[in-house]
Backbone bond lengths (Angstrom), bond angles and torsions (degrees), N, CA, C in turn:
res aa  C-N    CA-C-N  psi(-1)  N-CA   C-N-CA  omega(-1)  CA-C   N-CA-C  phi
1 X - - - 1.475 - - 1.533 109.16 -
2 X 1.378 110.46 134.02 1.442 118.51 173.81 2.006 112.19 -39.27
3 X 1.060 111.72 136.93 1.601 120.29 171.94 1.528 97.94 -65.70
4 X 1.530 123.19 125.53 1.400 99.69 164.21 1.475 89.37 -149.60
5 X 1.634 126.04 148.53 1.224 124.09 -179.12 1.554 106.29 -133.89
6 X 1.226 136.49 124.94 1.186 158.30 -168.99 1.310 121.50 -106.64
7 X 1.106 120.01 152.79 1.844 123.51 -167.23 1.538 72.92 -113.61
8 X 1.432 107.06 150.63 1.631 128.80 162.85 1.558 103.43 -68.21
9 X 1.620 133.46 -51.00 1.225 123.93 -176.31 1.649 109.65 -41.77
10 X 1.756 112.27 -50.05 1.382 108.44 -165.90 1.532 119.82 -65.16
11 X 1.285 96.17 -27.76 2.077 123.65 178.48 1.227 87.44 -39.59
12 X 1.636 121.44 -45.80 1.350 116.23 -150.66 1.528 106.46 -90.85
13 X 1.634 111.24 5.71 1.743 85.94 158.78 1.294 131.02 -113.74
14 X 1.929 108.55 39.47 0.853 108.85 -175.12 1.619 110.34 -111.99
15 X 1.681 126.17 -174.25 1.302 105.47 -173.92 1.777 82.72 -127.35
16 X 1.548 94.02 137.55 1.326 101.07 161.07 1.345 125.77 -75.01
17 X 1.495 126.94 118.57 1.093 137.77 156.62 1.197 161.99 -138.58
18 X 1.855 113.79 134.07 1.399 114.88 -154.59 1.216 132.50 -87.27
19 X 0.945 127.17 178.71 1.965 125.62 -150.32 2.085 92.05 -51.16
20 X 1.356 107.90 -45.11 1.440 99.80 167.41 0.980 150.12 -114.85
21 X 1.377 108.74 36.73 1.488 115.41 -161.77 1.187 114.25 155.40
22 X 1.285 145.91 149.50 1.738 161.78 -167.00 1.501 103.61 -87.89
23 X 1.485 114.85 97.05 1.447 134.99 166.22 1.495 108.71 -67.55
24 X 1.149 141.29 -12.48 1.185 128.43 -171.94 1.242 122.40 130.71
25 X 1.961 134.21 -176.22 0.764 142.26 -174.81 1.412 123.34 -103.33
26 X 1.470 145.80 150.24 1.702 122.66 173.88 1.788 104.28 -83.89
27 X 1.627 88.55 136.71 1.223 88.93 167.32 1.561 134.78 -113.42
28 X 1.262 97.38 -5.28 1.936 123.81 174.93 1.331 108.16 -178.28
29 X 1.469 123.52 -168.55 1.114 118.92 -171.45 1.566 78.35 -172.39
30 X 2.043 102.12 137.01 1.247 115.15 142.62 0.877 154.02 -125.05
31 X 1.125 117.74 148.35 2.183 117.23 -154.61 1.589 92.35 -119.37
32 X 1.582 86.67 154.16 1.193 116.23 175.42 1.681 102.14 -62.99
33 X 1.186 131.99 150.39 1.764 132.82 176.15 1.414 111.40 -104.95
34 X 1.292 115.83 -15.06 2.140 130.55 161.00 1.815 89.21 -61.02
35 X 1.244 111.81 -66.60 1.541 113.39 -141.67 1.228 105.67 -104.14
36 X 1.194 129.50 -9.23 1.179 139.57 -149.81 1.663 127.48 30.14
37 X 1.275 99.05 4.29 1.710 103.58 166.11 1.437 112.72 -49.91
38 X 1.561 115.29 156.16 1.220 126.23 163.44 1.591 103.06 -77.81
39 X 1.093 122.08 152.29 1.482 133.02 151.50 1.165 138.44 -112.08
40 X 1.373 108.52 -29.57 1.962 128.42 165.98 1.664 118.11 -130.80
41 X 0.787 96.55 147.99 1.679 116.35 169.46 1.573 107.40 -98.64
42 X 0.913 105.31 108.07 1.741 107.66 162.33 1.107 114.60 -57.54
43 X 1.391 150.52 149.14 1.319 144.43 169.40 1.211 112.76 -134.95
44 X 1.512 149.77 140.32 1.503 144.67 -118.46 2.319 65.40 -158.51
45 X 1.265 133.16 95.80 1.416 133.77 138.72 1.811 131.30 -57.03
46 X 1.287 100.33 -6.09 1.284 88.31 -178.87 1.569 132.74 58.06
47 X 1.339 131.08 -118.23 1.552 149.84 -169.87 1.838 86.45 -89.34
48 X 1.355 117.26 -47.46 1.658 127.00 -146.52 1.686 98.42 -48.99
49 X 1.297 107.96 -43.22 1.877 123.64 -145.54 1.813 98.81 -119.95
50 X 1.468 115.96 -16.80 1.009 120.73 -174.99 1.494 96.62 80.51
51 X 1.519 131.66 78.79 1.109 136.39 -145.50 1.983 107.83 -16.87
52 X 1.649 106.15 81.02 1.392 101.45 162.03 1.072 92.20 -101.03
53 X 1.823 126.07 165.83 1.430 131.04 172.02 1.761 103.29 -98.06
54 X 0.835 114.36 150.50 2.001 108.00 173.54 1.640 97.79 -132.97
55 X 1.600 101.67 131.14 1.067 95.23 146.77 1.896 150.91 -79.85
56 X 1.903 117.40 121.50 0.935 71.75 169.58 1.839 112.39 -135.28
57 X 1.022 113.10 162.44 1.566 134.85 -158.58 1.648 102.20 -69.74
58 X 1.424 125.45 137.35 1.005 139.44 -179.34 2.141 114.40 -48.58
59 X 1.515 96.16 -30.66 1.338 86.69 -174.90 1.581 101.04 -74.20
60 X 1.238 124.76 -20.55 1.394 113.22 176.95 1.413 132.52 -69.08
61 X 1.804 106.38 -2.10 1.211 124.01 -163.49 1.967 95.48 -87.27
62 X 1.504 97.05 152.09 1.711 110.17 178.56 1.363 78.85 -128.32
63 X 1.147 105.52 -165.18 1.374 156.49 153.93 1.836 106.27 -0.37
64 X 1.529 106.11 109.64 1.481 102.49 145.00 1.618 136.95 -88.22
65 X 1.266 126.50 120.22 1.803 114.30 -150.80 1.768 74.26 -126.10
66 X 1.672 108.70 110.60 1.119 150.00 -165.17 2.063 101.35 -69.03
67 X 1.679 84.14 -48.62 1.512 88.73 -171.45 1.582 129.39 -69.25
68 X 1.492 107.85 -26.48 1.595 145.25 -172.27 1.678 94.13 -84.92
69 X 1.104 134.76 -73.63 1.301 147.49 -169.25 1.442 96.78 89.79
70 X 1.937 99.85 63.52 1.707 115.14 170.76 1.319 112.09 -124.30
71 X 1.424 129.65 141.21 1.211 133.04 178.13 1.592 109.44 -127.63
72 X 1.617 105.66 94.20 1.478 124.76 -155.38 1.755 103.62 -72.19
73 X 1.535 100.90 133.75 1.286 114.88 -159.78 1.851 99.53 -109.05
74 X 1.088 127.25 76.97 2.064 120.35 170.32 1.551 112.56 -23.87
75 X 1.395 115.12 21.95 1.712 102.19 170.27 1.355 108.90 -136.18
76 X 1.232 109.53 159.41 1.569 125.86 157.56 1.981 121.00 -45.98
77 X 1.017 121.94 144.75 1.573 132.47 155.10 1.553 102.38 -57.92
78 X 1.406 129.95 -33.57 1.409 100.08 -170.73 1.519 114.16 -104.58
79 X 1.582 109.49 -11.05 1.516 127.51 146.44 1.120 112.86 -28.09
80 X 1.193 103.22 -68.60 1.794 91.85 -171.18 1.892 109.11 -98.71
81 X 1.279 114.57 0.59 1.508 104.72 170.37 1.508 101.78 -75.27
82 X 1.350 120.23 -10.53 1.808 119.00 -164.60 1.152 81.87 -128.52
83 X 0.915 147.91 28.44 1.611 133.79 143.44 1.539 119.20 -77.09
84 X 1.692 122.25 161.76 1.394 118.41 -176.79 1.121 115.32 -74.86
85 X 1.785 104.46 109.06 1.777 112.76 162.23 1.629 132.38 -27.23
86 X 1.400 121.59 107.82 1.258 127.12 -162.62 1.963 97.50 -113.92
87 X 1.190 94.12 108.53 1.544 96.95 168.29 1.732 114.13 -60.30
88 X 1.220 117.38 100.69 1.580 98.31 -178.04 1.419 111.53 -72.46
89 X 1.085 111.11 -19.49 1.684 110.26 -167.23 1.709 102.03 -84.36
90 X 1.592 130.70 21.40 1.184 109.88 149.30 1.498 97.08 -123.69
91 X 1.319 114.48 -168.06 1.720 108.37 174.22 1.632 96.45 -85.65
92 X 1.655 96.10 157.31 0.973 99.86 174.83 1.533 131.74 -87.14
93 X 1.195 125.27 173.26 1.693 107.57 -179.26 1.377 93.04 -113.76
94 X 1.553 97.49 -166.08 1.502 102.54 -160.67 1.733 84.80 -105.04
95 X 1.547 118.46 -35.57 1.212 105.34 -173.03 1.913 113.61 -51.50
96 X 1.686 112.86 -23.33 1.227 109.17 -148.92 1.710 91.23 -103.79
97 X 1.845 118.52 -14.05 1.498 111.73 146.03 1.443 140.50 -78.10
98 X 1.610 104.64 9.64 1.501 124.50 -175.33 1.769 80.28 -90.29
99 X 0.951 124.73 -89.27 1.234 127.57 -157.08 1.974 115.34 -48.94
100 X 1.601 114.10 -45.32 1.048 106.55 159.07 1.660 125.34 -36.24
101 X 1.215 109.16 -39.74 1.887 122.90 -163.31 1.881 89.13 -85.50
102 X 1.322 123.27 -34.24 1.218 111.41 -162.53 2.019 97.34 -81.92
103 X 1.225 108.69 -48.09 1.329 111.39 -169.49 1.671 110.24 -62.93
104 X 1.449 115.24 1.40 1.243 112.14 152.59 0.952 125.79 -140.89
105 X 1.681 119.65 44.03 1.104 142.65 153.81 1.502 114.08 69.18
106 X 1.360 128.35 18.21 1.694 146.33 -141.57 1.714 101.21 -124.34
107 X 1.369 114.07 102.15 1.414 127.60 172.04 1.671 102.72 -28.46
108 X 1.122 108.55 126.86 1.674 115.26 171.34 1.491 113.43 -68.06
109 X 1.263 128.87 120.60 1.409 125.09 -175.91 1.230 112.28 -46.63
110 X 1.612 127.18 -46.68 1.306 135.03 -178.57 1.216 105.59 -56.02
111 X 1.338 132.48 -9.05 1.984 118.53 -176.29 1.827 87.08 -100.06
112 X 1.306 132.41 -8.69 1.378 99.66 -157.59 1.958 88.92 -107.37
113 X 1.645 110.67 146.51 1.121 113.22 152.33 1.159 140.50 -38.36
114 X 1.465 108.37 -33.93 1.671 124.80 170.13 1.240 119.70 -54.96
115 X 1.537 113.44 -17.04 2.106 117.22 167.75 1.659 100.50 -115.15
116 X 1.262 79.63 -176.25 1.778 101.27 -158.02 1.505 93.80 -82.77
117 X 1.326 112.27 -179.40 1.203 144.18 164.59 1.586 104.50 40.77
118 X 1.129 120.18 53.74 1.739 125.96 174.78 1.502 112.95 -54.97
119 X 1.233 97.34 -45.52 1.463 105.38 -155.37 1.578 100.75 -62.82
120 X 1.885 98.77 -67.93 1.638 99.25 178.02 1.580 124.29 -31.34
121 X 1.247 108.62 -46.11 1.441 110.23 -167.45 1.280 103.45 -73.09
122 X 1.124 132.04 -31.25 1.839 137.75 -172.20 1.585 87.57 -53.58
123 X 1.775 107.62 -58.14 1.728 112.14 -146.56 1.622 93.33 -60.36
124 X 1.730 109.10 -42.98 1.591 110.92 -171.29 1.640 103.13 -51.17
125 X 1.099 127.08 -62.30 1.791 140.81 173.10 1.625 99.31 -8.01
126 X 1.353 91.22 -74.53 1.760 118.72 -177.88 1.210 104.11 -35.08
127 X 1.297 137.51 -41.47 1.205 109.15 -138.11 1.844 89.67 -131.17
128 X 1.526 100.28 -0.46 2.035 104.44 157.72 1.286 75.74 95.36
129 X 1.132 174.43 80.20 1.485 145.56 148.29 1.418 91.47 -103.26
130 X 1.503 117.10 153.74 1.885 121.61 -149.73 2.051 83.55 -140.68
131 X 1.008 138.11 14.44 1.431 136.83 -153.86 1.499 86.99 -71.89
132 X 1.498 112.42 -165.56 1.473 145.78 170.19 1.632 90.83 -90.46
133 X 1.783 104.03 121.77 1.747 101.05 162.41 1.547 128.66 -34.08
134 X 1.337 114.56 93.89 2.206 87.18 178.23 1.531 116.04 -62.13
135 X 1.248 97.89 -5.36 2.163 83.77 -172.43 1.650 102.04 -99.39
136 X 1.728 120.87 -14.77 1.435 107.25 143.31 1.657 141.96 -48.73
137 X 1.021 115.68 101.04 1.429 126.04 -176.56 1.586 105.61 -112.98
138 X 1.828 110.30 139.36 1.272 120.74 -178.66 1.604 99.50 -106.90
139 X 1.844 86.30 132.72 1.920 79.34 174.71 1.221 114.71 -60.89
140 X 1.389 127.03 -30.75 1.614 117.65 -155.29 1.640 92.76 -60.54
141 X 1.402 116.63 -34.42 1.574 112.42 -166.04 1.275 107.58 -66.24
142 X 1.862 108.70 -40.11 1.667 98.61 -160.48 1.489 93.72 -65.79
143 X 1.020 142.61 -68.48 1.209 152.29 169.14 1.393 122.37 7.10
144 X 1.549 110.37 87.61 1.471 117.48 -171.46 1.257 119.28 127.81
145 X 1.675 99.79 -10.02 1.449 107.97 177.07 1.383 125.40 -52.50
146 X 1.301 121.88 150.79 1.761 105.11 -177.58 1.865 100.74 -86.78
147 X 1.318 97.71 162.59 1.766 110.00 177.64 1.054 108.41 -100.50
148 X 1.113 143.92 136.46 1.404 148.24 172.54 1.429 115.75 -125.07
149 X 1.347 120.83 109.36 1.808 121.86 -165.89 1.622 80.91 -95.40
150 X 1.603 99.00 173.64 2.039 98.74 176.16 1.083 100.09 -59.45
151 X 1.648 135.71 -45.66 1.730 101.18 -157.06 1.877 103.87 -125.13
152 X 1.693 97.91 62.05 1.303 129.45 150.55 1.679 121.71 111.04
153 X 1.240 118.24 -168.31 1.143 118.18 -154.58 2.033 108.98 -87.20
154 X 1.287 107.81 122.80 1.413 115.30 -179.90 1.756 115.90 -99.99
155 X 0.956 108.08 -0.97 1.820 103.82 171.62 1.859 98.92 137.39
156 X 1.464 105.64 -135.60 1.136 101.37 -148.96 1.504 115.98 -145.22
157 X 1.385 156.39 -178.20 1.349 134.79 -179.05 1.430 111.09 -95.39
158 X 1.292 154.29 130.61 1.394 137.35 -169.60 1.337 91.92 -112.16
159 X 1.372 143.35 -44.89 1.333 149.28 -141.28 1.529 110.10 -166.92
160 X 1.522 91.10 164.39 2.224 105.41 179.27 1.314 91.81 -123.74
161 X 1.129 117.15 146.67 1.833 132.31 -178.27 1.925 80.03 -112.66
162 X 1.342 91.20 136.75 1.682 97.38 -179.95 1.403 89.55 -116.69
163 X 1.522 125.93 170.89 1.463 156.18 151.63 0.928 133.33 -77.00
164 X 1.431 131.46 26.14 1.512 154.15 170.80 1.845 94.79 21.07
165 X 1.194 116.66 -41.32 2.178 110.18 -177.02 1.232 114.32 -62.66
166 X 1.686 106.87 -56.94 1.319 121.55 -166.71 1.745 120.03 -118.13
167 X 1.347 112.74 8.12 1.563 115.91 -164.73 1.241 124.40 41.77
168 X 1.393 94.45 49.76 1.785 97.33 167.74 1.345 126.06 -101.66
169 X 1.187 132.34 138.58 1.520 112.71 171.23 1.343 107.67 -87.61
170 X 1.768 98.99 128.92 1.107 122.70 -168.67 1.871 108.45 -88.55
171 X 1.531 101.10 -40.87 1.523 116.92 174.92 1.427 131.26 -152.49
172 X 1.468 111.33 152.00 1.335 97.57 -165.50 2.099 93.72 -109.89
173 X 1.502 98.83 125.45 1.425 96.20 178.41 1.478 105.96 -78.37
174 X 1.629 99.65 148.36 1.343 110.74 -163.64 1.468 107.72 -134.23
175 X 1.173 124.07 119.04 1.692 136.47 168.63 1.549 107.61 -77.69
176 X 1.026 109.86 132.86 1.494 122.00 -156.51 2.083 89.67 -115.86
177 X 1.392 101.92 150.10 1.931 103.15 -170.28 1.700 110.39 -57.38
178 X 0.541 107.35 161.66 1.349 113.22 -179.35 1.869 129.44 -35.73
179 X 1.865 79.46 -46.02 1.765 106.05 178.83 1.442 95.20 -58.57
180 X 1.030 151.27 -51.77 1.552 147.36 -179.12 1.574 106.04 -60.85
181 X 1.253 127.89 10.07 1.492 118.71 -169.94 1.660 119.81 71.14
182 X 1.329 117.39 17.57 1.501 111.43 -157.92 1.448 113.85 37.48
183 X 1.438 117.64 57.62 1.266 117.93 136.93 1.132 133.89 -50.17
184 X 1.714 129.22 128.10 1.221 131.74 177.75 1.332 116.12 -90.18
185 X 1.270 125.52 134.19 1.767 119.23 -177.17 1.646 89.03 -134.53
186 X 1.259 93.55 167.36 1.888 119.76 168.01 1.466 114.93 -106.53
187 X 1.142 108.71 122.55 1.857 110.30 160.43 1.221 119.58 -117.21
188 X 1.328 122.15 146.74 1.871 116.30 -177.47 1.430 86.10 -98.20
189 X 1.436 97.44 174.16 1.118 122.92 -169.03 1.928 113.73 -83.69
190 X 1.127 86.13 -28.18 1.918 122.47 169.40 1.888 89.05 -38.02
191 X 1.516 110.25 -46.04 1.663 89.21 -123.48 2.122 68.64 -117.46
192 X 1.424 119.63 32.54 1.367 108.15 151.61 1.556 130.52 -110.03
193 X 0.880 124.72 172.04 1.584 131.56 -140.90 1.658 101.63 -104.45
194 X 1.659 84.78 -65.16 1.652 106.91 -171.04 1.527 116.60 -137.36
195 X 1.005 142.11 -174.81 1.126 142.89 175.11 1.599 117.55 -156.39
196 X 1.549 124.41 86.07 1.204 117.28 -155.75 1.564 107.23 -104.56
197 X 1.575 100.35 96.48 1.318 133.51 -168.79 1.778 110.68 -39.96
198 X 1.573 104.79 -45.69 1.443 128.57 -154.18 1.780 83.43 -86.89
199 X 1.216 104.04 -63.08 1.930 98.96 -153.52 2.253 102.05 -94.65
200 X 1.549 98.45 34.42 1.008 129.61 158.25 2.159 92.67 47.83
201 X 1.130 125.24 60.54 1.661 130.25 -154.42 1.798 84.52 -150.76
202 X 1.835 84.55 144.69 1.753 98.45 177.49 1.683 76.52 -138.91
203 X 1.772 125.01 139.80 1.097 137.31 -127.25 2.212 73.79 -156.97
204 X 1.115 89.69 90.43 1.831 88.11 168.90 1.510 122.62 -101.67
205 X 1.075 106.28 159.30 1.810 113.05 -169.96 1.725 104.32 -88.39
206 X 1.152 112.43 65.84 1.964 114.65 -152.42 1.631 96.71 -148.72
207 X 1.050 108.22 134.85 1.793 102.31 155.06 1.354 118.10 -87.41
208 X 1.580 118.18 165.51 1.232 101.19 177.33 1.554 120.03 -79.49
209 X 1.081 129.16 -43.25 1.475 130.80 -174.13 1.747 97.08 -41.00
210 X 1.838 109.63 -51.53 1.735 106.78 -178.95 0.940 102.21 -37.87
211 X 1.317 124.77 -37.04 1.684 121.62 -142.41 1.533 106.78 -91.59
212 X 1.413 116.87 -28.83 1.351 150.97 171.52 1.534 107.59 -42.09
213 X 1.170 96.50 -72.34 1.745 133.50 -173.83 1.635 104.08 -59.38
214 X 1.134 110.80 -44.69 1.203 112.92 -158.62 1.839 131.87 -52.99
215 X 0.661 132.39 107.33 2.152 132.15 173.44 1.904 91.69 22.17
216 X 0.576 114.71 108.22 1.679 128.92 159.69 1.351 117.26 -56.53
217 X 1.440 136.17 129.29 1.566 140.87 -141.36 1.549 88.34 -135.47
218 X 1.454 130.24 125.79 0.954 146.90 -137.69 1.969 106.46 -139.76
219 X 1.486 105.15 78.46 1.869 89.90 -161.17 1.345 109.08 -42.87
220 X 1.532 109.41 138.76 1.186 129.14 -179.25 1.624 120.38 72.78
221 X 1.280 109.40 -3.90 1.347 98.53 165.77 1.619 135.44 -47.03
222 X 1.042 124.32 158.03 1.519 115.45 166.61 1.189 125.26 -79.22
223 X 1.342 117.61 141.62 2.030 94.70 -163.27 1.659 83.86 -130.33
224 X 1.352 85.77 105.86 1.683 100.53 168.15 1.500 126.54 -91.24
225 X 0.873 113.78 173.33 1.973 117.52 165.74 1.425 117.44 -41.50
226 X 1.340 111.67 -37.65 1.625 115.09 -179.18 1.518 109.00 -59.79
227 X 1.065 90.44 -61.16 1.893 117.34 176.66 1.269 96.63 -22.95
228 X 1.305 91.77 -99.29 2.250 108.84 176.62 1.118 97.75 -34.19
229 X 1.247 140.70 -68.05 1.625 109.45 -166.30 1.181 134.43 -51.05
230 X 1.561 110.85 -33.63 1.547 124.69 170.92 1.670 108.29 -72.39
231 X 1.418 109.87 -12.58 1.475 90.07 -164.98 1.723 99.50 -96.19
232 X 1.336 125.02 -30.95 1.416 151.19 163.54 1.517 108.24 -49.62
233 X 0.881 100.29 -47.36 1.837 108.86 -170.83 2.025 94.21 -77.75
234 X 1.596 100.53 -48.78 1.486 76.83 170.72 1.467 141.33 -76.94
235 X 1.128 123.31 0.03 1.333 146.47 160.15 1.052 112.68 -85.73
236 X 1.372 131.96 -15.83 1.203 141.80 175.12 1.712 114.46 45.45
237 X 1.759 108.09 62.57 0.944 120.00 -179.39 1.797 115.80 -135.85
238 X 1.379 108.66 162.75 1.550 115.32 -144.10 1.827 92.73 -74.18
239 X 1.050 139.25 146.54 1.743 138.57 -153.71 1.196 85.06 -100.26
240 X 1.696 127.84 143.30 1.055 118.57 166.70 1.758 116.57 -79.33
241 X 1.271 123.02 -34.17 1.510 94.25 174.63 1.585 117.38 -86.00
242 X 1.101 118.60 67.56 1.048 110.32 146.27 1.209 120.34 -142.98
């Protein structure tokens, strides 16, 4: 499959749509903060749901058709109008992603070895806990977070570069303070430290001048193989596909 990497802002000018009909618009997306995979698509229905939002999950995703500005959805309109109501506006629990995964018959990522953090979630299982996921994170929230390189603060998160193959976030676009010209740079997720959820701060393993120096991020540019190599090589860090 073609390499293709996407900013979440642009995701958002496309219209989701299902085998019969246009479900809606994206309105965020949340990823796991272990794996940084996405796991849901927010979806903004409009008139359709009586503006309800539904989530829906990357495996349900087909086809992006570039020319249409459609992002083809493998389900029915009444699939997901009769699917289990998910309040997005609290966190979600795991009991209320057990049942989402069952009502469409779709292995829960958390049972397969192929994602992160198995173990924790088994012990959480064990022991009944019904909370809001903590390793669910909404971009709209991360979004704005301050950056902090070791020897201090370089700006702020503007955007997620997604992985169009596998829904991974590949990078988090970053607005740099003003004094830099609002330079835009890329950071992977590889190359952060900490993530301080509470005092709303992403804490990277980078200096600032690196960070300074670094391949210049261009909104909406295309970020090809060339790109990443120059931007990897200047950080002088190991590429993830290879």
């Amino acid at each position: 499959m073609l390499h293709v990497l996407r900013r979440i802002q642009g995701l958002k000018c496309f219209t989701l749509h299902a085998k019969d009909g246009d479900i809606g618009k994206l309105r965020e997306v949340y990823f796991d903060d272990s794996s940084w995979r996405v796991r849901y698509l927010v979806v903004e229905t409009g008139n359709w749901l009586i503006e309800r939002p539904v989530l829906i999950t990357p495996e349900a995703l087909g086809s992006i058709h570039e020319e249409e500005w459609i992002l083809q959805v493998e389900l029915t309109r009444e699939q997901i109008e009769t699917g289990p109501p998910i309040d997005v506006k609290k966190p979600i629990s795991r009991q209320q992603e057990e049942e989402y995964h069952r009502y469409y018959s779709w292995l829960p990522y958390w049972r397969s070895d192929l994602f992160g953090h198995l173990g924790q979630e088994s012990k959480k299982e064990n022991k009944g806990e019904e909370v809001g996921d903590p390793y669910l994170r909404s971009s709209a929230e991360v979004t704005g977070y301050r950056i902090e390189a070791r020897d201090g603060e370089i700006g702020h998160v503007e955007d997620f570069i997604v992985d169009e193959k596998d829904w991974v976030i590949r990078y988090l676009e970053i607005s740099t303070h003003p004094g830099w010209f609002g330079k835009k740079v890329l950071v992977a997720p590889a190359w952060i430290e900490q993530v301080n959820w509470k005092d709303r701060k992403v804490q990277v393993d980078l200096l600032r001048e690196a960070i300074r120096s670094a391949p210049e991020y261009e909104e909406g540019q295309i970020i090809g193989r060339d790109y990443e190599v120059s931007l990897y090589g200047h950080y002088g860090r190991s590429q993830y596909w290879e």
